[in-house]
C-alpha positions in Angstrom: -163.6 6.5 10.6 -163.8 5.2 14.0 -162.4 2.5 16.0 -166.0 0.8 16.4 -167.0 1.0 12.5 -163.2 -0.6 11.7 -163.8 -3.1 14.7 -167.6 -3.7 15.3 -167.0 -6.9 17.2 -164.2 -5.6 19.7 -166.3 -2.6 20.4 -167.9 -4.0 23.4 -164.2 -5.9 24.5 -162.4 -4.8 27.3 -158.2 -5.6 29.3 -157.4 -9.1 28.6 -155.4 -10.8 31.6 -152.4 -12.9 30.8 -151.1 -16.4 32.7 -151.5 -16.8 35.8 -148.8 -16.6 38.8 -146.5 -19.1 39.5 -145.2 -20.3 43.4 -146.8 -16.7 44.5 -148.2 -15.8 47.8 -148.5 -12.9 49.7 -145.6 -14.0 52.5 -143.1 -14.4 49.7 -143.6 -11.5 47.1 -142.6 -13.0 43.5 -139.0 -12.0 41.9 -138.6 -10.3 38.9 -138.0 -14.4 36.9 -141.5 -14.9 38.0 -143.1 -11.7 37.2 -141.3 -10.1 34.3 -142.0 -14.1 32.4 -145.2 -14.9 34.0 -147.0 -13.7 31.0 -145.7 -16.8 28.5 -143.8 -18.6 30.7 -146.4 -20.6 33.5 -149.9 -21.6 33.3 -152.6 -19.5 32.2 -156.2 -19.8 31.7 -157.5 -22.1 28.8 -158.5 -20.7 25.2 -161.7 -21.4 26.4 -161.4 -19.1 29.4 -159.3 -16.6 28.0 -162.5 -16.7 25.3 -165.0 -16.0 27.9 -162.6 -12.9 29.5 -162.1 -11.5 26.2 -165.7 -11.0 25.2 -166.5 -9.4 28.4 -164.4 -6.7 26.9 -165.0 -3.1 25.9 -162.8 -1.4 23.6 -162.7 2.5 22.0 -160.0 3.3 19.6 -161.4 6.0 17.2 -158.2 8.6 18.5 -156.0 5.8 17.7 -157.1 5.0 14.4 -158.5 8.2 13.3 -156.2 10.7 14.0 -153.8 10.4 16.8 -153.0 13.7 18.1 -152.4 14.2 21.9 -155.7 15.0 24.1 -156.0 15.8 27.4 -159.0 15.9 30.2 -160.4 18.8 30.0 -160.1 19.6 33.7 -156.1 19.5 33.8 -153.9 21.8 31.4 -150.4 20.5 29.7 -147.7 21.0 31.8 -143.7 20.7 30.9 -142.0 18.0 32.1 -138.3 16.7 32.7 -136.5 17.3 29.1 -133.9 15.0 30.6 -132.4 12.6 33.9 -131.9 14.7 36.5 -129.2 15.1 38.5 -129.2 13.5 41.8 -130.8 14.7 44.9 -130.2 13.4 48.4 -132.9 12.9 50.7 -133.1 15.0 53.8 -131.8 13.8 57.0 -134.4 11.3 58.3 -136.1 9.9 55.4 -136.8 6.2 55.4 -136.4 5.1 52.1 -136.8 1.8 53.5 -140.5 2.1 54.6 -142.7 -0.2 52.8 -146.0 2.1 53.8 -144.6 4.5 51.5 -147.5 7.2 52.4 -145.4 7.8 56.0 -143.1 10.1 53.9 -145.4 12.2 52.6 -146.2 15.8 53.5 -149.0 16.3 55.2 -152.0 17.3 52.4 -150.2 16.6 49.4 -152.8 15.0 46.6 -152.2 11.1 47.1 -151.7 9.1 43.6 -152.0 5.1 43.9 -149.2 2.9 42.5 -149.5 -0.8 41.7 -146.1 -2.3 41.2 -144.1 -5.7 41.6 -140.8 -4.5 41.8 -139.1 -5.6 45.2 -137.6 -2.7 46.7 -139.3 0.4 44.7 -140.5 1.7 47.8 -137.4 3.2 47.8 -137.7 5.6 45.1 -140.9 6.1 45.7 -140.3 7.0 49.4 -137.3 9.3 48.1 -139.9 11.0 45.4 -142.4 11.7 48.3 -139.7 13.8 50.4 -138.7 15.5 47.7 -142.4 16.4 46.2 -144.4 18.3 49.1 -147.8 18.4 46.9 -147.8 14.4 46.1 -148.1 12.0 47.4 -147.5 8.0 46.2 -149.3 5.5 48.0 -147.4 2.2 46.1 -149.8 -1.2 46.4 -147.6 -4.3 46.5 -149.1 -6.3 43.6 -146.4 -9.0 44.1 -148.7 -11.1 45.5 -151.3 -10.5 42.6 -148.9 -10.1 39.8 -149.7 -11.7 36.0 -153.2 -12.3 36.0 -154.3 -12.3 39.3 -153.4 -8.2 38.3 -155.1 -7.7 35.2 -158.2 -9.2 36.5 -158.0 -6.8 39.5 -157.6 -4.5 37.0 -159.6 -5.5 34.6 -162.7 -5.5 37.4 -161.4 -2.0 38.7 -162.2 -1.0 35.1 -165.5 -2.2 34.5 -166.6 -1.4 38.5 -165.3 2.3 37.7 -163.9 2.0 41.1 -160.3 1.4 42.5 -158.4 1.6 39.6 -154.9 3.0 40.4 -153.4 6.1 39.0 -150.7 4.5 37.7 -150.2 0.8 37.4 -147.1 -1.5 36.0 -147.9 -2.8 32.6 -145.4 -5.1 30.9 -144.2 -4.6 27.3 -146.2 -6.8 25.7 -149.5 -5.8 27.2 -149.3 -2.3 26.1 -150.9 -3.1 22.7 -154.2 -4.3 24.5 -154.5 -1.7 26.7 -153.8 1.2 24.0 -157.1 -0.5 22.0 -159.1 -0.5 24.9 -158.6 3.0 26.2 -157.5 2.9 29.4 -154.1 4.1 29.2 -153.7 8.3 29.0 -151.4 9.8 26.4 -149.1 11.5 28.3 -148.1 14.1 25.1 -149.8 17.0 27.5 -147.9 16.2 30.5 -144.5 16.2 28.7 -143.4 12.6 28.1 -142.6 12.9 24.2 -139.8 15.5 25.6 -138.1 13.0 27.2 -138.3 10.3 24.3 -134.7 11.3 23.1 -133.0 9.9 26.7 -134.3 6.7 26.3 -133.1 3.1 23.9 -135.0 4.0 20.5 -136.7 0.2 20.3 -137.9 0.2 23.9 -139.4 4.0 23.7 -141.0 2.7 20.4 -142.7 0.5 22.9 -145.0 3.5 24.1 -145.3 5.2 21.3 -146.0 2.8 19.0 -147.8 4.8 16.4 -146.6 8.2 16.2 -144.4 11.1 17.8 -147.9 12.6 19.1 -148.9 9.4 21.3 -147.0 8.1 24.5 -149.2 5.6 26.6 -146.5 5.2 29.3 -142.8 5.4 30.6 -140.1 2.6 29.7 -138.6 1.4 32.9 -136.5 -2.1 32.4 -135.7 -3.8 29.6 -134.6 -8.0 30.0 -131.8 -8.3 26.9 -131.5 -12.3 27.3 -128.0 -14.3 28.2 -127.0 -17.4 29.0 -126.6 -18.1 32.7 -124.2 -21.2 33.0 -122.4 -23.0 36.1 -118.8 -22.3 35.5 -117.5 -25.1 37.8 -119.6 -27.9 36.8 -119.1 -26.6 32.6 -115.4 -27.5 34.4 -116.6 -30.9 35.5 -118.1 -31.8 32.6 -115.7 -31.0 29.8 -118.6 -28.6 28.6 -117.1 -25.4 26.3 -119.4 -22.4 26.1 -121.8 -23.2 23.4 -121.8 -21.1 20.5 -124.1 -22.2 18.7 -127.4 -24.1 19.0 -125.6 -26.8 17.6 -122.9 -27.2 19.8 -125.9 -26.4 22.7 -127.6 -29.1 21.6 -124.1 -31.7 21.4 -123.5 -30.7 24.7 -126.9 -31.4 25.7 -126.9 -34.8 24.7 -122.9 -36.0 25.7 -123.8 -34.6 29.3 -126.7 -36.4 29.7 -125.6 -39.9 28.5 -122.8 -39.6 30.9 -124.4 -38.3 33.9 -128.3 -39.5 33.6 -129.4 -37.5 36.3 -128.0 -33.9 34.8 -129.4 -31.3 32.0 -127.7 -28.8 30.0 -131.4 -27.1 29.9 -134.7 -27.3 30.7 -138.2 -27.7 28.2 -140.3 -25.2 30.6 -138.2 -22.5 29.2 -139.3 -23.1 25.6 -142.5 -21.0 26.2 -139.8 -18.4 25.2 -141.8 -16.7 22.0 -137.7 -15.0 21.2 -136.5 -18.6 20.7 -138.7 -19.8 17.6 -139.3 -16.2 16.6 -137.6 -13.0 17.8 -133.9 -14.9 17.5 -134.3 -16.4 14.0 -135.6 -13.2 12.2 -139.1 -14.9 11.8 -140.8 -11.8 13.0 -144.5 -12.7 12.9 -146.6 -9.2 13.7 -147.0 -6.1 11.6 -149.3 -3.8 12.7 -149.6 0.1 12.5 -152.6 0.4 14.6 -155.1 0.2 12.1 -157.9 -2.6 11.3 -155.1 -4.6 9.4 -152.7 -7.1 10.8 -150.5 -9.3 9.2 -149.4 -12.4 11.0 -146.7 -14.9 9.9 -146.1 -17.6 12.8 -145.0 -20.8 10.5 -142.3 -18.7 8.7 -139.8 -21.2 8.1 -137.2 -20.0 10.2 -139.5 -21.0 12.8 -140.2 -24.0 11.9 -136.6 -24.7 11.2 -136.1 -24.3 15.1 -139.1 -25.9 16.5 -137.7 -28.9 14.7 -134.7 -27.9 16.8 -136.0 -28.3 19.9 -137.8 -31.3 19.3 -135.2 -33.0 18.7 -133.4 -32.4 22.0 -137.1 -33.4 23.6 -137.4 -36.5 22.1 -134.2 -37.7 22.7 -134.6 -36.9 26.3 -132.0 -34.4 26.9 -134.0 -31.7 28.3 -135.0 -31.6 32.2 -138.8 -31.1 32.6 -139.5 -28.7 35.6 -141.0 -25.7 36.5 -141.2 -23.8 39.4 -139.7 -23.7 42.4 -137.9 -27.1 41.0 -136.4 -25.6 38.2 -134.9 -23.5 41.0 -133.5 -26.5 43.0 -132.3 -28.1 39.9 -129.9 -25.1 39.3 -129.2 -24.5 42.4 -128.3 -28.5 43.4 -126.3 -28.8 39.8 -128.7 -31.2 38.4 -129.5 -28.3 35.6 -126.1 -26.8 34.6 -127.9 -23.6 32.6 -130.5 -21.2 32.4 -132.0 -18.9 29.6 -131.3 -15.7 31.7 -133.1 -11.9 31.2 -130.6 -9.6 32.6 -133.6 -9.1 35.5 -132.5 -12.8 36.3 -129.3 -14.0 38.1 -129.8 -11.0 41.2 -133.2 -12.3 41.9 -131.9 -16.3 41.6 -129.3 -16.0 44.0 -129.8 -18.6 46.1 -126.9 -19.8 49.3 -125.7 -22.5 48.7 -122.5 -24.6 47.2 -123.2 -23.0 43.4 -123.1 -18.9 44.8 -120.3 -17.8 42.8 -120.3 -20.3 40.2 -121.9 -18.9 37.7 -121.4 -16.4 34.4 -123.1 -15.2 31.7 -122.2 -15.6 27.9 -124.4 -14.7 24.9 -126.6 -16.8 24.0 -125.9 -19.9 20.9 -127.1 -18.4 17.9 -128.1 -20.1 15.1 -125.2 -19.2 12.8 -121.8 -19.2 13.7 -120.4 -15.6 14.2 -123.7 -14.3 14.5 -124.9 -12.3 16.9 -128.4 -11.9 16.7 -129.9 -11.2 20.2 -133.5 -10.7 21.6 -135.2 -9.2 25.0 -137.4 -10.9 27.7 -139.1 -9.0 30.0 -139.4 -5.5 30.4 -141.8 -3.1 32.3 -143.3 -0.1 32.1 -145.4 2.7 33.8 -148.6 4.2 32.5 -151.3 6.1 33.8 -154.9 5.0 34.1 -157.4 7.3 32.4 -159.8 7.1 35.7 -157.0 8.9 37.2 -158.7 12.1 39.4 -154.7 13.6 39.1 -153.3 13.0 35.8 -150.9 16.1 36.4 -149.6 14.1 39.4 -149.8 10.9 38.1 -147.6 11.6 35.2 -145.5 13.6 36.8 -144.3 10.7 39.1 -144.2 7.9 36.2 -141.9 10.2 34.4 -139.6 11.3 37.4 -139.4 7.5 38.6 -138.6 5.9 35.6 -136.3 9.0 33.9 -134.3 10.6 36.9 -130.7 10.2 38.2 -132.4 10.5 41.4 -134.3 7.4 41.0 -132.3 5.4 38.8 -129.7 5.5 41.9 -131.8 3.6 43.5 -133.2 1.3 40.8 -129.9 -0.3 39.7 -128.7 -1.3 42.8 -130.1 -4.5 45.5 -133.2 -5.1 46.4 -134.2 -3.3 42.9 -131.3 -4.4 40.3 -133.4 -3.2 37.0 -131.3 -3.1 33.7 -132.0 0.3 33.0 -133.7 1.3 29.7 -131.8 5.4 30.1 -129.3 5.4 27.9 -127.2 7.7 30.4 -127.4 5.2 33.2 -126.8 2.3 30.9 -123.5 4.6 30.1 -122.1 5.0 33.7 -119.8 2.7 35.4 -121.1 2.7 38.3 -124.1 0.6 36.9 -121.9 -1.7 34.3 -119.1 -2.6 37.4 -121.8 -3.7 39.3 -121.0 -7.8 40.9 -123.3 -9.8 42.6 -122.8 -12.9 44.3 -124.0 -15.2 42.1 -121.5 -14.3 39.3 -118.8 -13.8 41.8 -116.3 -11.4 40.7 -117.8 -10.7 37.2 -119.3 -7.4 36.1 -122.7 -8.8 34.5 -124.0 -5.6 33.4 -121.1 -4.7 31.3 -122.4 -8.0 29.4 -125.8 -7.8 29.5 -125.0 -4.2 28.2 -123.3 -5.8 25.0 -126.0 -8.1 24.7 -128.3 -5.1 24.4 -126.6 -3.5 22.0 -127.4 -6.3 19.2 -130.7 -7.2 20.1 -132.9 -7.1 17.1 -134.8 -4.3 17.2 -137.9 -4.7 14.8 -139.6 -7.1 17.0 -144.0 -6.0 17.7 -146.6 -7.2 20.0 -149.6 -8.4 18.6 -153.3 -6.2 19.5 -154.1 -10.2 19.8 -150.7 -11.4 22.0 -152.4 -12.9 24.8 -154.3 -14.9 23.2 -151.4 -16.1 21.3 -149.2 -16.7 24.3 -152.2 -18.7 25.7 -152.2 -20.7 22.5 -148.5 -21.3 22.9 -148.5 -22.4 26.7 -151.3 -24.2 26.0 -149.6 -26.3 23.2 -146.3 -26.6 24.7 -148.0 -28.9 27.5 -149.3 -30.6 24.7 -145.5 -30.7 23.4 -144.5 -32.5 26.7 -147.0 -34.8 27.0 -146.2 -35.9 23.5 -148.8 -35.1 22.3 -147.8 -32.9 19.7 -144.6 -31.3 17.9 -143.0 -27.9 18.2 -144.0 -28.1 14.4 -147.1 -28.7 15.0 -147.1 -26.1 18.2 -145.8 -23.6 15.5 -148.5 -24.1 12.8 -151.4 -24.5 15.4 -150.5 -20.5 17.1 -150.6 -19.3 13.2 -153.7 -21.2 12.7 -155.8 -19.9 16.2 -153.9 -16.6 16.1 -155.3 -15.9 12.5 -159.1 -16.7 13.2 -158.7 -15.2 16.8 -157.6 -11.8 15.1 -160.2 -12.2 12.4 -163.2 -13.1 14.5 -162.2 -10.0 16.8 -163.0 -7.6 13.5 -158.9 -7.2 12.2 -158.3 -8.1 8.3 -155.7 -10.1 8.9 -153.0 -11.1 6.0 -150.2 -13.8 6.3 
């Protein structure tokens, strides 16, 4: 059976786009806080919008659905690929790996592959992969000042204009799911991928290759296992212990603000974080194998359990309300003491002033004491577009940027910093002794790396996810205004999630 007789209705759907930017612009490329969370984290278009953007889609999933075995264009044979990270390779004498035209260290004729990214600093590896492969040649596009929607509308009108879609384009974890229905991802089984499946994290490589050992849609590159960032000196101040538990977090929250009116222990914005309801309690909401049914479970009550949380701490005022650049001023300035913190986060929030230094990271409060039940945020990968001229090439650079020594050298270390998702480079100690000024003389990585290790791995995106995350950003405005609860917030994204699914053709169960 095909895709279109198990999905009539999503058969003429195309890319959704997620929320928009936030503080972007093309002088000031985003950091990885604002681009790895812009897709539930900031403003994004209505449900009525998102609606309208949606049913402008076109989707064909019958090799998904039907039998997902590995094809390839017919113009390009299977080639092998890397088996494993390569060692390292230094560039020759001369090479820039500091140019930001990247196609300035290319040989001369080599076939030219476009790359849209947002990481700050990948032009590094990507200059070092153009010295060191004569026939290719990567020609990276800044999307920074594009990134979240802005992006996947490009993208999205690339697609449909059959013109200027990139070879290979950054595509978050959670977006996968949508593009994988819609066909505009290539498996990259012919050009060798699956063969490097065993040197990455099992969850994350599930990621992209979601329904079998035969389908890879892209490469892992970062993962975002999720700490909490705290000012050590003014926890000092304070009298404030580490908080262990949400309970504590939330005591804390409240004796800190009574005494000092003008200073947080958190801040609301951050509650657009799906992991804290969700991922963190166990109340794993998706199941889906890829076929026409999808079971959704939002209002588990887990959930519900800590929504009820968090409203609490609202209504009694001890939680800032700011977003942006002012959340980062409030941290910075001391009035907001901590942060819910990716590992991508404290490199790119380093900001001079009195607090550089000041700050470490600790797990985050769990819900039980003793436990240690942990969750990711954030997370990238690379796929190749199936309008690519060069898939050959194409893959061959997603997979030697995002699995080599030689480029992991690079991506671990300032203006790049990505928590590696290799298992070898998570390994090394030239990664986990890593310091930054921010955290002073502490090696962050070594605990974000035992953060990783008990994240809970069974978490799935939903074929549906961003219209969920609109529903949730949508409702959490809703939450500060007061004009609703994170109850209510709960029960509403179960509610819209299930008859979004259903009207898009799934058979959903709950």
């Amino acid at each position: 059976m095909t895709f279109e007789h198990l999905f009539p209705r999503m058969a003429t759907r195309r890319h959704r786009s997620p929320g928009p930017s936030w503080g972007a612009s093309p002088e000031k490329p985003l950091s990885h806080r604002d681009l790895a969370r812009i897709d539930i984290h900031r403003p994004r278009p209505t449900r009525q919008l998102q609606k309208v953007m949606l049913a402008s889609s076109s989707v064909a999933l019958s090799g998904l659905l039907a039998a997902c075995g590995a094809t390839s264009p017919s113009s390009t044979s299977a080639t092998s690929a890397t088996k494993a990270p390569l060692a390292a390779k230094p560039p020759k004498p001369g090479t820039d790996l500091n140019a930001q035209t990247t196609t300035s260290t290319c040989y001369s004729g080599a076939t030219k592959i476009v790359f849209w990214s947002w990481v700050p600093g990948i032009y590094r590896p990507i200059n070092l992969f153009n010295e060191t492969h004569p026939k290719v040649c990567v020609d990276w596009v800044n999307t920074a000042a594009y990134a979240g929607q802005k992006e996947y509308v490009k993208l999205e009108a690339a697609f449909k204009a059959d013109s200027g879609v990139p070879d290979v384009v950054q595509i978050t974890q959670g977006h996968l799911s949508d593009l994988i229905l819609t066909k505009h991802l290539l498996n990259l089984v012919p050009y060798g991928a699956d063969k490097i499946k065993n040197a990455y994290v099992p969850w994350v490589w599930k990621i992209v290759s979601p329904f079998s050992n035969h389908d890879v849609y892209s490469i892992p590159q970062d993962s975002g296992p999720m700490g909490l960032l705290y000012n050590t000196s003014l926890f000092k101040k304070y009298g404030l212990a580490i908080p262990r538990t949400w309970a504590q977090f939330a005591s804390e929250a409240a004796v800190v603000h009574k005494a000092h009116p003008g200073v947080y222990l958190a801040n609301i914005q951050q509650l657009t974080e799906i992991q804290l309801f969700w991922w963190q309690t166990g109340a794993f909401p998706v199941k889906w194998q890829g076929s026409a049914n999808l079971t959704l479970n939002y209002d588990q009550p887990a959930a519900v359990k800590a929504a009820d949380y968090w409203q609490k701490l609202w209504s009694a005022g001890d939680l800032a309300n700011l977003s942006g650049t002012a959340e980062t001023t409030a941290l910075t300035r001391g009035d907001v003491l901590s942060a819910l913190a990716p590992a991508w986060y404290p490199d790119v929030y380093t900001t001079p002033g009195k607090t550089t230094g000041e700050w470490s990271i600790a797990l985050l409060p769990q819900w039980t004491a003793g436990a240690k039940d942990n969750v990711n945020d954030g997370g990238s990968t690379d796929a190749v577009t199936t309008n690519t001229k060069h898939p050959k090439q194409a893959a061959e650079f997603a997979i030697w940027l995002n699995s080599t020594k030689a480029s992991w050298n690079l991506m671990v270390k300032p203006p790049i910093l990505l928590f590696p998702t290799v298992k070898s480079v998570l390994a090394e100690s030239s990664f986990a002794d890593q310091k930054i000024p921010l955290t002073g003389s502490e090696q962050l990585e070594k605990v974000y790396g035992s953060i990783a290790n008990t994240v809970k791995t069974d978490w799935q995106w939903s074929p549906v996810q961003q219209y969920t995350d609109t529903v949730i950003t949508d409702d959490v405005d809703l939450v500060v205004e007061h004009k609703m609860t994170f109850a209510g917030l709960v029960q509403n994204v179960q509610k819209q999630s299930v008859a979004y699914a259903k009207s898009e053709g799934f058979t959903v169960h709950t």
